[in-house]
C-alpha positions in Angstrom: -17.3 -8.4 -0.9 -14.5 -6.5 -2.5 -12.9 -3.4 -1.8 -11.4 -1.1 -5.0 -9.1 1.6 -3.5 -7.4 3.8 -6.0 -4.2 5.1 -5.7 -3.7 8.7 -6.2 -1.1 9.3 -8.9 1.3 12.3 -8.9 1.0 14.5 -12.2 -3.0 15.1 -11.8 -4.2 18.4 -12.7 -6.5 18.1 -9.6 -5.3 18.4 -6.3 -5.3 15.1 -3.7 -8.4 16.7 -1.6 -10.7 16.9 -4.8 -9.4 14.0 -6.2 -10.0 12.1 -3.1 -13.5 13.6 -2.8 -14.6 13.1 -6.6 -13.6 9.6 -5.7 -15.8 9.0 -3.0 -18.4 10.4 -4.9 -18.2 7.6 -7.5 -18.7 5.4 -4.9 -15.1 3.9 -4.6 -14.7 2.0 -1.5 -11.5 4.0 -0.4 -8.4 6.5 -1.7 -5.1 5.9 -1.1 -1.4 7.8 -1.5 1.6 6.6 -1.9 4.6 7.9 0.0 8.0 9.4 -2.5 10.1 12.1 -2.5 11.1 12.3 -6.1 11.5 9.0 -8.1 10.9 7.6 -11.1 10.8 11.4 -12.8 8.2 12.6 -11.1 7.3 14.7 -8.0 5.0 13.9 -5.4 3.1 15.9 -2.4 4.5 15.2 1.0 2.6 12.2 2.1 1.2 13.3 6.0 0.0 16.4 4.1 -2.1 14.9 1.2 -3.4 12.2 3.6 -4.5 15.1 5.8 -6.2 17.2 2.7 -8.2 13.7 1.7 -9.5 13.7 4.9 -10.8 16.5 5.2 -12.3 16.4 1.7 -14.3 13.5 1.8 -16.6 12.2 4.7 -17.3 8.7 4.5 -14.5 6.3 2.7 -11.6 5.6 4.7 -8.2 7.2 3.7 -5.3 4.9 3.7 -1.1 5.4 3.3 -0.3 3.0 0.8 2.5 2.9 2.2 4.4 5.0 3.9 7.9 4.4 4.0 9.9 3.0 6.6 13.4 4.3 4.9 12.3 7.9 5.6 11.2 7.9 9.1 11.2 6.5 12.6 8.8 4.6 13.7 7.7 6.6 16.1 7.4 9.5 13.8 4.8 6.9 12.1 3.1 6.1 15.0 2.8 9.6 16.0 1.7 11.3 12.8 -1.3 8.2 12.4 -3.0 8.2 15.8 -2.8 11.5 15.0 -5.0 11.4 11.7 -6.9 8.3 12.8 -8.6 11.7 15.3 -8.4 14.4 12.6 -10.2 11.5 10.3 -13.2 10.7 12.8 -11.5 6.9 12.7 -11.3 6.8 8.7 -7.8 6.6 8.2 -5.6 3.2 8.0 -2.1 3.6 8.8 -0.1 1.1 6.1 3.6 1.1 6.9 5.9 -0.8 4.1 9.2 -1.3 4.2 10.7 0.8 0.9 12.1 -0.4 -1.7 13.0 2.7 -4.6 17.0 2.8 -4.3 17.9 5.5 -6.6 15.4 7.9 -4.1 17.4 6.9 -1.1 20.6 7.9 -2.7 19.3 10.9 -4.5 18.9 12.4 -1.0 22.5 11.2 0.4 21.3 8.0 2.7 22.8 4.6 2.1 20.2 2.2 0.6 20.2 -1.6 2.5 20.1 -4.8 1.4 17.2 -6.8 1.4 17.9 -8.5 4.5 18.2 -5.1 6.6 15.2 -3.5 5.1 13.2 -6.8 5.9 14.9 -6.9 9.3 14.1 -3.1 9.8 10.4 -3.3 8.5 9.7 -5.9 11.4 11.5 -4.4 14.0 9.5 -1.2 12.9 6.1 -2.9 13.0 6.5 -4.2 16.3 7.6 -0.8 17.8 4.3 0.9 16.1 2.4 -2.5 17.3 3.2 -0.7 20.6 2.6 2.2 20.5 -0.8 1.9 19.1 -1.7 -0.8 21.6 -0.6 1.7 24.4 1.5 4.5 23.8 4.4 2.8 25.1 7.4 1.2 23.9 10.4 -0.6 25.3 12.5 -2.2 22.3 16.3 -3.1 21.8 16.7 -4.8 18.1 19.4 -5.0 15.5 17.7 -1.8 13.9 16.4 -0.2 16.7 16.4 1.5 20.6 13.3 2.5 21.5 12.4 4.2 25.3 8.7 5.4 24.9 7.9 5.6 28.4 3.8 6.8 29.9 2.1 8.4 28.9 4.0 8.3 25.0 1.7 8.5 22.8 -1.8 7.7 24.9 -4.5 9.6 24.6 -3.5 11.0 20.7 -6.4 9.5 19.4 -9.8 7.5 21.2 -8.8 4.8 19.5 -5.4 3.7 17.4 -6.5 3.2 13.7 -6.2 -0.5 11.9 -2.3 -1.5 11.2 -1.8 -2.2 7.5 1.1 -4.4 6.3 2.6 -4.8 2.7 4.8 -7.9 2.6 5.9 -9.9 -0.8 9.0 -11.9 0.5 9.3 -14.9 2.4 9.9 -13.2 5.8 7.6 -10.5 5.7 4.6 -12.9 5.2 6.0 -14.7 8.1 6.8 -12.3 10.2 4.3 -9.2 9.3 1.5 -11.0 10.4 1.5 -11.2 13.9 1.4 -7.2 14.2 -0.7 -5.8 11.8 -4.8 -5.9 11.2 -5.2 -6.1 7.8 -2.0 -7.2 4.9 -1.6 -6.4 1.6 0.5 -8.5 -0.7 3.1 -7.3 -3.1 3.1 -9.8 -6.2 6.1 -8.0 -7.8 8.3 -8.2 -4.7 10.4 -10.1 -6.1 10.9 -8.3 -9.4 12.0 -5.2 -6.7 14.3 -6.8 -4.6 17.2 -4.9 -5.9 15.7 -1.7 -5.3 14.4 -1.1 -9.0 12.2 -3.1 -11.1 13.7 -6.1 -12.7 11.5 -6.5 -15.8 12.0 -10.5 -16.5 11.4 -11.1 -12.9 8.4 -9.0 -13.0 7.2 -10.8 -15.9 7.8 -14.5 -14.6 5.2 -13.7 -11.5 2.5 -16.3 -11.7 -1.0 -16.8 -10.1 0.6 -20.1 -8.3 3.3 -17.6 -6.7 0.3 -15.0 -5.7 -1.2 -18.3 -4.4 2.1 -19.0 -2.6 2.0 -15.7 -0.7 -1.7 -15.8 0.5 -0.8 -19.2 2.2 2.3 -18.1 3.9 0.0 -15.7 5.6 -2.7 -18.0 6.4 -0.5 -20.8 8.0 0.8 -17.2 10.4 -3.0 -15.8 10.6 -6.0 -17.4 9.6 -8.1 -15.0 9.8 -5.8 -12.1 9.0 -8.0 -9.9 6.0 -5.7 -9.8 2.9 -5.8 -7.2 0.2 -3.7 -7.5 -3.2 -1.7 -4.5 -4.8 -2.4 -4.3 -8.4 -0.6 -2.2 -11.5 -3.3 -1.4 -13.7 -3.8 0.0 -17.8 -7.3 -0.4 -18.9 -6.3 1.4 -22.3 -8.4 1.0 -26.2 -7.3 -2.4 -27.9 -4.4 -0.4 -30.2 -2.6 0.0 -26.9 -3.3 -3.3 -25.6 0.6 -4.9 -26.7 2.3 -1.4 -25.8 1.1 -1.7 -21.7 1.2 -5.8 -21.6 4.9 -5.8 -22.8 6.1 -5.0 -19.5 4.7 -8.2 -17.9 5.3 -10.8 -20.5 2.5 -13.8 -20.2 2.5 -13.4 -16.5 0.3 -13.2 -13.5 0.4 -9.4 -13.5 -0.3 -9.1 -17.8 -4.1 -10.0 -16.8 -4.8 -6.2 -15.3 -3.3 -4.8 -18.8 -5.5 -4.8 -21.2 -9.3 -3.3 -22.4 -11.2 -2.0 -19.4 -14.3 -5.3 -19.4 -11.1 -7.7 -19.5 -9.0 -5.8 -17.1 -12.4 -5.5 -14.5 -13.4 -9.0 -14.7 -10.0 -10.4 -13.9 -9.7 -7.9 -10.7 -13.2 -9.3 -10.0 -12.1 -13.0 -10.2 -9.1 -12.1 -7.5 -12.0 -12.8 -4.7 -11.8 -16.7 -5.3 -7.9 -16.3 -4.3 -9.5 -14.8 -0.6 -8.6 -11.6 -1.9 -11.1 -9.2 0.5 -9.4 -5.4 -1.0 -7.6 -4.4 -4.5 -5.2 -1.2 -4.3 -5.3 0.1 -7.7 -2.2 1.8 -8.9 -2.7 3.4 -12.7 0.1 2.3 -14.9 -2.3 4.0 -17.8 -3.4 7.0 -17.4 -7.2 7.2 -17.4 -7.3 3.7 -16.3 -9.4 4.0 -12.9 -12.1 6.3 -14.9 -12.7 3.7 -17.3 -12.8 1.1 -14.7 -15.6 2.6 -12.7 -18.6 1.8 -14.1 -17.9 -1.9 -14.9 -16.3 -2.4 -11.1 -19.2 -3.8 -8.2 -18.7 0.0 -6.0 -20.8 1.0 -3.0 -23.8 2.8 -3.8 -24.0 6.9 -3.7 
């Protein structure tokens, strides 16, 4: 059966905690936040701190980072701050680590922003460590990236039990090499329209189902029975504004999720013949997820 996990977009009039809870009250399977500083014009809540406020607003749907950034941290700061909300959760919360990709918010705050091959190299070395550390509080790691010297007891005992690893992956390595550490994957179908560090529209709009298709195999020849979720742009919008929010993504794979809410809903449903198990749902429109609900399959409230 499929999962539908909203994203929680910045700009929202209600705060993350009664968003999160209004959300679980519709009978959405999950919430999710996403993990900025400023980018893209807009300002968004620290991401440790909203995950924390959904939380402890809702009571039943799991709570997910989607993702939190491996640019801005260590991964032991990661590790740390999730075993921490997998106890303050009751063992809701999924800790999704991905490896960044926004270049102008790496500059804007004086870092140097890699190149692709650093930030994949980084994001594995960086799953490993948290691999870890979740498995037993320990860590002993020399990489190109990383030194790491978590010695007993670490990070034991944070939490009665580590909560499940999400990875996001998109490029070749990453759905080679993600696999291996993580309990559930989500695939990025624009990766390679952000490899530069910004979107590159024409490369965005040139993404096709066989690509999609592409990545879900490069997982399955690593992990069979690894569960794989899909991230999804989304503008369910009235059939004036159909052309406007399509535009972006040319006659591509993505265009299908851009369009009038029945179309938009039934080609999200159709994802499950891929082996698509979860959909994260990131609005591109505003108002998109509210006029998705009642024609998505949801749990029961």
């Amino acid at each position: 059966m499929l999962e539908f996990v909203p994203n929680y977009n910045t700009g929202r009039d209600e705060t993350p905690g009664a968003w999160a809870r209004a959300r679980e009250l519709e009978g959405w399977h999950g919430v999710a936040a996403s993990d900025h500083f400023v980018t893209m014009a807009l300002t968004y809540p620290h991401l440790w701190v909203t995950l924390t406020e959904m939380v402890l607003a809702t009571r039943e749907v799991f709570v997910t980072s989607s993702f939190a950034n491996n640019l801005f941290r260590s991964p032991v700061e990661f590790a740390q701050a999730a075993l921490t909300l997998a106890r303050v959760s009751g063992g809701r919360f999924e800790a999704g680590l991905g490896a960044g990709w926004i270049e102008e918010e790496i500059e804007a705050i004086g870092w140097d922003f890699p190149a692709p091959r650093e930030r994949a190299g980084r994001y594995v070395e960086a799953m490993a460590i948290v691999r870890s550390l979740f498995d037993t509080g320990t860590c002993r790691f020399e990489g190109e990236f990383h030194r790491i010297a978590i010695d007993a007891p670490g990070l034991a005992g944070l939490a009665p039990a580590a909560p499940p690893l999400v990875g996001s992956a998109g490029g070749p390595r990453t759905l080679r090499e993600i696999p291996p550490f993580v309990d559930r994957i989500e695939i990025q179908p624009n990766a390679p329209a952000t490899r530069g560090g910004a979107v590159d529209l024409d490369r965005q709009a040139a993404i096709s189902e066989s690509d999609v298709r592409g990545a879900i195999e490069r997982v399955r020849r690593v992990r069979e029975d690894l569960p794989i979720g899909l991230f999804v742009l989304v503008s369910a919008v009235p059939p004036d504004e159909v052309a406007t929010v399509r535009a972006p993504f040319g006659e591509g794979f993505l265009a299908r999720f851009q369009g009038e809410p029945a179309s938009v809903a039934a080609a999200l449903c159709d994802l499950e013949a891929l082996g698509i198990d979860r959909i994260q749902l990131t609005e591109m429109a505003p108002g998109s997820i509210e006029r998705l609900r009642p024609l998505l399959p949801l749990r029961r409230v």
